[in-house]
N, CA, C and O atoms as a GROMACS GRO file, in nm:
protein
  420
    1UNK      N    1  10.069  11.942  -5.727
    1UNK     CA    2  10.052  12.022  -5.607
    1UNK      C    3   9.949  11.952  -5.518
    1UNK      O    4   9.839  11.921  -5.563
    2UNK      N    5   9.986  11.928  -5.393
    2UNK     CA    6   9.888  11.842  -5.285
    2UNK      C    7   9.849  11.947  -5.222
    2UNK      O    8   9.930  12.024  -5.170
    3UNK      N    9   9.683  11.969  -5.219
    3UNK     CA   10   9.642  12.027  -5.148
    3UNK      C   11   9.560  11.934  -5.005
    3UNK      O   12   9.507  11.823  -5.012
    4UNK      N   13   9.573  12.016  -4.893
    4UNK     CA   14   9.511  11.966  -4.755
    4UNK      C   15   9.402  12.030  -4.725
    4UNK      O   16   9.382  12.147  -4.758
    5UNK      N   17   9.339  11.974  -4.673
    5UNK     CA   18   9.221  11.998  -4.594
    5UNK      C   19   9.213  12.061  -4.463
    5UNK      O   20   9.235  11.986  -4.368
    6UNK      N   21   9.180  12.212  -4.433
    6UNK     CA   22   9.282  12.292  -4.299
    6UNK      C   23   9.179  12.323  -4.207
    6UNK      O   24   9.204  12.324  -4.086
    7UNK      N   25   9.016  12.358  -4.270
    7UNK     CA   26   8.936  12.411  -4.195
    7UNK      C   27   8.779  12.404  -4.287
    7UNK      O   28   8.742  12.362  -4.397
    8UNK      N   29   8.728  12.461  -4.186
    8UNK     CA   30   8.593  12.464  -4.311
    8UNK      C   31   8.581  12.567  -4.299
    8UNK      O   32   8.627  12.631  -4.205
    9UNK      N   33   8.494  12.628  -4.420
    9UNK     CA   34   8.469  12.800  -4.433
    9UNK      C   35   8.428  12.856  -4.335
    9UNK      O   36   8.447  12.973  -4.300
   10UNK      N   37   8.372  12.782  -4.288
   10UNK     CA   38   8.202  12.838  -4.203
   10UNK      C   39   8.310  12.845  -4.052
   10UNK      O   40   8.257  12.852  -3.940
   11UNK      N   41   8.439  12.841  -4.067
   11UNK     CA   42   8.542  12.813  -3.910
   11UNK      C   43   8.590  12.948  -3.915
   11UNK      O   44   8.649  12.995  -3.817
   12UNK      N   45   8.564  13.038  -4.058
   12UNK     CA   46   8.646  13.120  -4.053
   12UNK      C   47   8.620  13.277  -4.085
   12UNK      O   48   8.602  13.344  -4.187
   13UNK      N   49   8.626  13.300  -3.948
   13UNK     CA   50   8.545  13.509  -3.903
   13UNK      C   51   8.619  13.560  -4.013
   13UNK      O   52   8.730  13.511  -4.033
   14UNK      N   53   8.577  13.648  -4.086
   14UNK     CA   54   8.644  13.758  -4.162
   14UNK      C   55   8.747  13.822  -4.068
   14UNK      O   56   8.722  13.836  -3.948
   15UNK      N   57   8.858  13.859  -4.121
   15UNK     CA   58   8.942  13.955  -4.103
   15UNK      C   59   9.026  13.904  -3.946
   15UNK      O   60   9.086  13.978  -3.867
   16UNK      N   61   9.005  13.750  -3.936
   16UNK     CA   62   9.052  13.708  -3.803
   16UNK      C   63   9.143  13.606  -3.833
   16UNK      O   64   9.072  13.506  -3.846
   17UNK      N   65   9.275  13.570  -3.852
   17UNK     CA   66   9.338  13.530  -3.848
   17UNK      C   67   9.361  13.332  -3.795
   17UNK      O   68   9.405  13.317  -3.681
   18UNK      N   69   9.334  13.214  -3.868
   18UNK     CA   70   9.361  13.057  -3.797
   18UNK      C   71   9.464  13.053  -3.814
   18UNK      O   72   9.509  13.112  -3.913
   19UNK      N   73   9.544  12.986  -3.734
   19UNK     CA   74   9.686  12.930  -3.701
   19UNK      C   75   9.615  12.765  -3.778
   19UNK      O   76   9.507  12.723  -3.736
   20UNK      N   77   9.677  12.700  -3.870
   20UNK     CA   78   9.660  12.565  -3.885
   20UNK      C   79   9.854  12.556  -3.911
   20UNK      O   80   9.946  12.637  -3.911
   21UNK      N   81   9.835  12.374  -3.936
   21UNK     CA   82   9.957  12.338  -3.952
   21UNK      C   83   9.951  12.238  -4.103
   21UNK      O   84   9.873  12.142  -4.108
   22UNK      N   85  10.030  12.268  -4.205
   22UNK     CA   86   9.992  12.209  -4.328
   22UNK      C   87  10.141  12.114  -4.326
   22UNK      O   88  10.249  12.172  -4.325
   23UNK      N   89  10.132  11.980  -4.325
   23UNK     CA   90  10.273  11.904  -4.375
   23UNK      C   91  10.347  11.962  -4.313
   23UNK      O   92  10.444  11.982  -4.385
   24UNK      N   93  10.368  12.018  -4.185
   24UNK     CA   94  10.446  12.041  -4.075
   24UNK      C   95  10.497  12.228  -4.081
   24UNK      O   96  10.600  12.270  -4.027
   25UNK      N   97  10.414  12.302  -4.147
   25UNK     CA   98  10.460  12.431  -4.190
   25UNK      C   99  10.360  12.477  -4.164
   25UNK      O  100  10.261  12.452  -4.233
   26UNK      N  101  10.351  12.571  -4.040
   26UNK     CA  102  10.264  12.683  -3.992
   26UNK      C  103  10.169  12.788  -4.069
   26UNK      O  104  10.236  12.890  -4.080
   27UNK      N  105  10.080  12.801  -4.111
   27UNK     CA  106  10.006  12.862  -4.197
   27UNK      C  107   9.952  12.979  -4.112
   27UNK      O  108  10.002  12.991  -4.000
   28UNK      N  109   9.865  13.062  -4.147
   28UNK     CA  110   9.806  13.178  -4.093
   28UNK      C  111   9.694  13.200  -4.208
   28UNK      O  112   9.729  13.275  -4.300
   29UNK      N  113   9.560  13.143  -4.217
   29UNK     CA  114   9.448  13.123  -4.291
   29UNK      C  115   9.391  13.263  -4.280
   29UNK      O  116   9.406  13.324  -4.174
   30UNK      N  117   9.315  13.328  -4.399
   30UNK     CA  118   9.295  13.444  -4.340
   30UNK      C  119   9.162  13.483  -4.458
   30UNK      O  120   9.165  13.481  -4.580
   31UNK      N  121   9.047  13.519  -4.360
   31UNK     CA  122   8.900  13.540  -4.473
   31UNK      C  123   8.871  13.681  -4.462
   31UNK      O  124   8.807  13.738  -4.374
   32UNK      N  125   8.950  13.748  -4.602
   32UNK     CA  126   8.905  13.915  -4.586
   32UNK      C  127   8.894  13.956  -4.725
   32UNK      O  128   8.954  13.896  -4.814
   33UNK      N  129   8.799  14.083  -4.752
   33UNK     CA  130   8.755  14.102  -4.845
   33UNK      C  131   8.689  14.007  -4.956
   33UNK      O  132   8.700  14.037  -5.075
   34UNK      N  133   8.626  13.903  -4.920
   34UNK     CA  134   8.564  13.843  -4.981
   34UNK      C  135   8.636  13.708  -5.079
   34UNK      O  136   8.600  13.673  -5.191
   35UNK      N  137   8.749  13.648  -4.991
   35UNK     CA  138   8.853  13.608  -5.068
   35UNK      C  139   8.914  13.481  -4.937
   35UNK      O  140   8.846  13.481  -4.834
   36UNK      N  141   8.994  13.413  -4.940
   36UNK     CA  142   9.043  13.325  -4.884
   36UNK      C  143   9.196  13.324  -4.879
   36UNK      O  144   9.234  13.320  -4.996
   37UNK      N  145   9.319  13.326  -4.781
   37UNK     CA  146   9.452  13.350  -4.813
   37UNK      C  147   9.517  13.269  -4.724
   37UNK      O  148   9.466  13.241  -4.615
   38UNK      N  149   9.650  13.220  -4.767
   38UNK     CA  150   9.728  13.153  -4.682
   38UNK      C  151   9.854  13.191  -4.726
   38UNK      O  152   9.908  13.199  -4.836
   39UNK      N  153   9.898  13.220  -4.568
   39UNK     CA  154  10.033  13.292  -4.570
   39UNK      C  155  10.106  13.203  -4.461
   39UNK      O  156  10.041  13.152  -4.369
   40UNK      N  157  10.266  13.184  -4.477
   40UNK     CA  158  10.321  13.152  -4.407
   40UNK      C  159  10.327  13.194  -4.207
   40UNK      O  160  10.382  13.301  -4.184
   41UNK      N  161  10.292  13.141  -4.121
   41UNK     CA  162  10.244  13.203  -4.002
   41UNK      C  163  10.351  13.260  -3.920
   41UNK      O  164  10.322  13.288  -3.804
   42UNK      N  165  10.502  13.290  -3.973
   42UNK     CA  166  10.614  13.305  -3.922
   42UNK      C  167  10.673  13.454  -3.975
   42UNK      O  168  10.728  13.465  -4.085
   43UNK      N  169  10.655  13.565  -3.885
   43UNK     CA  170  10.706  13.714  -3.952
   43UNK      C  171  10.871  13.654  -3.961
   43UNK      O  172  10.933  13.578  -3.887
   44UNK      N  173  10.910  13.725  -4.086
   44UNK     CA  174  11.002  13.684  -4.158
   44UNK      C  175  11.139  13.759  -4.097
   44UNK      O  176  11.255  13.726  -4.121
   45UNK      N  177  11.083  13.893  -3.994
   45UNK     CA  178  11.171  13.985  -3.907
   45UNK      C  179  11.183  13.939  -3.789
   45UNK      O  180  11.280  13.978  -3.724
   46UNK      N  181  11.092  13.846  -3.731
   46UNK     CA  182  11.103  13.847  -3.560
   46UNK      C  183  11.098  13.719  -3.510
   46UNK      O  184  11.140  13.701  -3.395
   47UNK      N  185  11.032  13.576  -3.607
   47UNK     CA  186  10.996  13.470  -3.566
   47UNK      C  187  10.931  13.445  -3.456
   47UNK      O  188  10.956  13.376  -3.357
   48UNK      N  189  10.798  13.544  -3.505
   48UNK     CA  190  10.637  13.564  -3.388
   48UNK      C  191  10.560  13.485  -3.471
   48UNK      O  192  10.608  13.440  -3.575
   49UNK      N  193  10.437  13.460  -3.436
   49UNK     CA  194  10.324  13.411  -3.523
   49UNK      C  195  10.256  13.516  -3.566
   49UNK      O  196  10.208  13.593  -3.484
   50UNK      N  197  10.240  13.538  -3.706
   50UNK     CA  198  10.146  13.636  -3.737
   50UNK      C  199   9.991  13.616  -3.750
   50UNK      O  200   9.925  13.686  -3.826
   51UNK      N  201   9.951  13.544  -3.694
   51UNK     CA  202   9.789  13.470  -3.666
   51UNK      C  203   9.757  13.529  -3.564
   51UNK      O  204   9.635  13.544  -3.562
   52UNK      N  205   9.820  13.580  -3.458
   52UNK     CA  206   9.826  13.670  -3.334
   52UNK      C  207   9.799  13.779  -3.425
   52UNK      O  208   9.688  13.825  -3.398
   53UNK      N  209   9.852  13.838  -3.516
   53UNK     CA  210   9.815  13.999  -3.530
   53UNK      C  211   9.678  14.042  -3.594
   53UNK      O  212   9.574  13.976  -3.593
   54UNK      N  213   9.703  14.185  -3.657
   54UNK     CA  214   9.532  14.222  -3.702
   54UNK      C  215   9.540  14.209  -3.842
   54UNK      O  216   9.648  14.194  -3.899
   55UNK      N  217   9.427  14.215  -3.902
   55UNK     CA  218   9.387  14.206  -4.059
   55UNK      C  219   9.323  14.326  -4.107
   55UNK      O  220   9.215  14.346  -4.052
   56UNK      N  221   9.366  14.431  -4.213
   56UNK     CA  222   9.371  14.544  -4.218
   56UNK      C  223   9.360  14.543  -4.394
   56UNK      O  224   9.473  14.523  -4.439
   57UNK      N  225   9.274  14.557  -4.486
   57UNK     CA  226   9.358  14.617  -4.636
   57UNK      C  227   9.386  14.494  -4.715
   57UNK      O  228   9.432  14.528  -4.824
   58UNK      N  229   9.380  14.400  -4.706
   58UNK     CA  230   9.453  14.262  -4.763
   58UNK      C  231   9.575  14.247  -4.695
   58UNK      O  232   9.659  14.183  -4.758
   59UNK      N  233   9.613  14.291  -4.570
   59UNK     CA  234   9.763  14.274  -4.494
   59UNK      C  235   9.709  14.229  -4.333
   59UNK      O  236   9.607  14.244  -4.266
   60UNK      N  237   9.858  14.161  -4.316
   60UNK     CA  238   9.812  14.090  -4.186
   60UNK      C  239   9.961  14.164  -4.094
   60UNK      O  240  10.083  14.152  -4.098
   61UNK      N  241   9.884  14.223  -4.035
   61UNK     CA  242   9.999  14.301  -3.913
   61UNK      C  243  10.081  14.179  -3.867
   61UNK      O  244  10.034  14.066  -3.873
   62UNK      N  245  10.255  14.214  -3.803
   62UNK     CA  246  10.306  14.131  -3.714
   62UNK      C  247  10.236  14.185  -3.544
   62UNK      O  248  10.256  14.305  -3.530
   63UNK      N  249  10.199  14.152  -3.483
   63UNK     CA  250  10.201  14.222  -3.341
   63UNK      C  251  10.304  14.229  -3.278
   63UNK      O  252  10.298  14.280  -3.166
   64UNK      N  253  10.417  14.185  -3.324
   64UNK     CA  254  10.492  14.253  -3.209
   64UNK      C  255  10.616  14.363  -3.223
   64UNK      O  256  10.686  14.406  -3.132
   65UNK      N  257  10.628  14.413  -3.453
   65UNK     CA  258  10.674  14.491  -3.389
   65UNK      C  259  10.619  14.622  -3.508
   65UNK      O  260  10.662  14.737  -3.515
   66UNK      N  261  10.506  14.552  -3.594
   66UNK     CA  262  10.389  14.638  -3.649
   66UNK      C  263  10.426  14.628  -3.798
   66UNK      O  264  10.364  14.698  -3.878
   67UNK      N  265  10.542  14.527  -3.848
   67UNK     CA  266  10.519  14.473  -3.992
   67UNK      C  267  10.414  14.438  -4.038
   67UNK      O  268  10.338  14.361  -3.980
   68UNK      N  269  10.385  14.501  -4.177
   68UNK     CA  270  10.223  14.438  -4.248
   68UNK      C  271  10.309  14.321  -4.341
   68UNK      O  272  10.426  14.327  -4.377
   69UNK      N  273  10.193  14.194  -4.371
   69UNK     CA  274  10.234  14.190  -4.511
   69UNK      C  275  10.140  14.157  -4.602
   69UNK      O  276  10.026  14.123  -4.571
   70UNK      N  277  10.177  14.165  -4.707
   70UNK     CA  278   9.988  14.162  -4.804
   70UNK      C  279   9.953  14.014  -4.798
   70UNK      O  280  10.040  13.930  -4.775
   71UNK      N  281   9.875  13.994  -4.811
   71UNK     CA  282   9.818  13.842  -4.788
   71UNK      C  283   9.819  13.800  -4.903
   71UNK      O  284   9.786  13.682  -4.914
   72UNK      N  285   9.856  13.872  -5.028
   72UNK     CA  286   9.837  13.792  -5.189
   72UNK      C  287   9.947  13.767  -5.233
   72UNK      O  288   9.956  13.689  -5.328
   73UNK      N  289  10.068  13.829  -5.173
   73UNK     CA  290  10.245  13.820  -5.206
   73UNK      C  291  10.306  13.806  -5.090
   73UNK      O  292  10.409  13.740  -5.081
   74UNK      N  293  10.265  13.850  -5.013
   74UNK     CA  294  10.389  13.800  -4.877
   74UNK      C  295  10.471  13.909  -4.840
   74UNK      O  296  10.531  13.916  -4.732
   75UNK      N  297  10.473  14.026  -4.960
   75UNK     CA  298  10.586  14.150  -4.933
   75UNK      C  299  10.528  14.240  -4.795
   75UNK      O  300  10.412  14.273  -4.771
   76UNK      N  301  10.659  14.268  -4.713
   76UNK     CA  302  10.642  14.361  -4.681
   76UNK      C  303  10.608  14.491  -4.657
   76UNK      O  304  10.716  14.534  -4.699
   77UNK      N  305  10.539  14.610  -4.619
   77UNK     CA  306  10.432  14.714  -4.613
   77UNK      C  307  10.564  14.810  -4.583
   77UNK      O  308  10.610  14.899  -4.656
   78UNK      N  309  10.604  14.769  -4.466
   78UNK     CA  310  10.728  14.899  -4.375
   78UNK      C  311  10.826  14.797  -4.307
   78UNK      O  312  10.833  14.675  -4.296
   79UNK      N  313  10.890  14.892  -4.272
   79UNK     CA  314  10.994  14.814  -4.133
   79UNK      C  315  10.944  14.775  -4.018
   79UNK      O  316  10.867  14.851  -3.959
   80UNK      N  317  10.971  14.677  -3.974
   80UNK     CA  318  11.144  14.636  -3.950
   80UNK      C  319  11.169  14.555  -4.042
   80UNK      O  320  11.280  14.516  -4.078
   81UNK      N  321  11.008  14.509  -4.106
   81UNK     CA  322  11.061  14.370  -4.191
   81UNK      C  323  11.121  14.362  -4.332
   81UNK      O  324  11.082  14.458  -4.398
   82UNK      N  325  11.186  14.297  -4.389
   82UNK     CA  326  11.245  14.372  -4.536
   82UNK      C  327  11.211  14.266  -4.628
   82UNK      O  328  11.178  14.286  -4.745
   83UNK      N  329  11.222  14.096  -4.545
   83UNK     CA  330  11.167  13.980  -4.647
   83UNK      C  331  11.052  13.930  -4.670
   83UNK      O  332  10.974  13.921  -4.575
   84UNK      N  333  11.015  13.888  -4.791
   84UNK     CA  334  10.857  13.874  -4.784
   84UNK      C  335  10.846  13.736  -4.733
   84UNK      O  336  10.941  13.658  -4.734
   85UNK      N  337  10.738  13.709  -4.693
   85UNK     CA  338  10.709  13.542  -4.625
   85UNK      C  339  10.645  13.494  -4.712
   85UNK      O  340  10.578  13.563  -4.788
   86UNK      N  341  10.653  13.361  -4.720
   86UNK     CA  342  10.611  13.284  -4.810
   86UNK      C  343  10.446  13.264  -4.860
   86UNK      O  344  10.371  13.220  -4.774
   87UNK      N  345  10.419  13.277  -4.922
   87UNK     CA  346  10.224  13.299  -4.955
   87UNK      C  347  10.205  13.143  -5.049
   87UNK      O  348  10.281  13.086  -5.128
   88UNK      N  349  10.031  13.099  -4.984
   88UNK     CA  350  10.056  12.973  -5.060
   88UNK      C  351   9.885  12.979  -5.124
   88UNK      O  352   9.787  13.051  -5.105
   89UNK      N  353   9.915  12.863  -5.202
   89UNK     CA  354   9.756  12.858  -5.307
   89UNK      C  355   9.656  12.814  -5.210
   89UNK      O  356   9.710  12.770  -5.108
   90UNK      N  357   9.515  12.809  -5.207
   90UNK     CA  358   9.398  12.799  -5.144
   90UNK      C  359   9.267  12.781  -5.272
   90UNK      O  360   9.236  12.853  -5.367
   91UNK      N  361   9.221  12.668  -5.227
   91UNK     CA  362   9.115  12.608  -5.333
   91UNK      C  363   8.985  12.574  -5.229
   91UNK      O  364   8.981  12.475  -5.156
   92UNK      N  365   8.872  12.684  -5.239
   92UNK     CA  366   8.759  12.605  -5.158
   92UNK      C  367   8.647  12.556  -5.272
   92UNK      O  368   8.601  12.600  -5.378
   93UNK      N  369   8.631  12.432  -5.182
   93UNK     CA  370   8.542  12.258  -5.185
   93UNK      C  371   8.428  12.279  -5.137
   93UNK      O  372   8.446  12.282  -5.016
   94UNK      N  373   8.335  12.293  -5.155
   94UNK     CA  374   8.190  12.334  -5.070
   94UNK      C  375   8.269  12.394  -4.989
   94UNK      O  376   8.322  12.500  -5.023
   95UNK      N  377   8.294  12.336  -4.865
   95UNK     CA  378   8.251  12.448  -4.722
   95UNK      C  379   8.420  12.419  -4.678
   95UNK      O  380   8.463  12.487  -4.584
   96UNK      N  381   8.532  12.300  -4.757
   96UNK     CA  382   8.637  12.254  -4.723
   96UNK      C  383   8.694  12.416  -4.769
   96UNK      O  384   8.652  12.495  -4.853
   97UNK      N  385   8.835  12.423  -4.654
   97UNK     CA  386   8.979  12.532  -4.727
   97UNK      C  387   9.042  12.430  -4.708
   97UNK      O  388   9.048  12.354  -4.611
   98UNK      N  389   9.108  12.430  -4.841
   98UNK     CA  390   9.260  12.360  -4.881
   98UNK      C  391   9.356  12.478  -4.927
   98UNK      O  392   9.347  12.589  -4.978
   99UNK      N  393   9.458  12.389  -4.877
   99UNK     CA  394   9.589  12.484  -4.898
   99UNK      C  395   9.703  12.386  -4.922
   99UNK      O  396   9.717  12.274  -4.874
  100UNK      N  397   9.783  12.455  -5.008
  100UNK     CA  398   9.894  12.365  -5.059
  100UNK      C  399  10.061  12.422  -5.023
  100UNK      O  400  10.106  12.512  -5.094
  101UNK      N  401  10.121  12.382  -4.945
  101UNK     CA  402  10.275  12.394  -4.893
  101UNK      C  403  10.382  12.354  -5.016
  101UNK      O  404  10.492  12.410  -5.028
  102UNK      N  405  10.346  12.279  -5.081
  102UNK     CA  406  10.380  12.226  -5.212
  102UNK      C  407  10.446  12.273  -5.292
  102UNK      O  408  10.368  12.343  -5.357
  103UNK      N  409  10.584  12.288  -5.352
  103UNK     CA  410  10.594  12.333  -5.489
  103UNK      C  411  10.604  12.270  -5.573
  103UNK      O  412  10.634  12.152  -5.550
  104UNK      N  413  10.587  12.309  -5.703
  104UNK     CA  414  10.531  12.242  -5.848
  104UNK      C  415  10.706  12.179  -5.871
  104UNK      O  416  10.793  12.216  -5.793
  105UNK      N  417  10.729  12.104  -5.961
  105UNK     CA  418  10.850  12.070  -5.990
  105UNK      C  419  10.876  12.086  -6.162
  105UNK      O  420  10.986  12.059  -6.211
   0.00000   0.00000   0.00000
């Protein structure tokens, strides 16, 4: 599993949402509850960025048409959305977030 180098901790407000780009796949970095998450940055219902929306509970709202999804699985909360988005591993390095797009083989 290759992990990248996306941001440094200290880049990242609680409960506020980074847009980075890992090996060409949109991420949505996210520092809440005391924890570090990376979720795919693409609602899986509308093809918006979910880095635009709010951070609530361990879930990251879509804004545009009020899908949550948990930031530790990717599943969906309510409608409209029904598929979960893809959720990926996160390893912090001193002050480095890495995140890995990667799957194991």
């Amino acid at each position: 599993m290759a992990f990248v180098r996306v941001c440094a901790l200290s880049e990242l407000e609680t409960d506020t949402p980074k847009r980075v780009e890992v090996d060409g796949t949109p991420v949505s970095v996210v520092r809440t509850e005391g924890e570090v998450f990376a979720i795919n940055d693409i609602c899986s219902h509308a093809n918006v960025s979910l880095s635009e929306g709010e951070v609530e509970d361990c879930a990251i709202e879509c804004w545009l048409h009020g899908s949550s999804f948990d930031l530790r699985t990717g599943k969906p909360s309510g409608l409209p959305a029904t598929r979960p988005v893809p959720v990926y591993p996160v390893k912090i390095e001193g002050d480095d977030v890495l995140v890995s797009v990667t799957q194991e083989s």
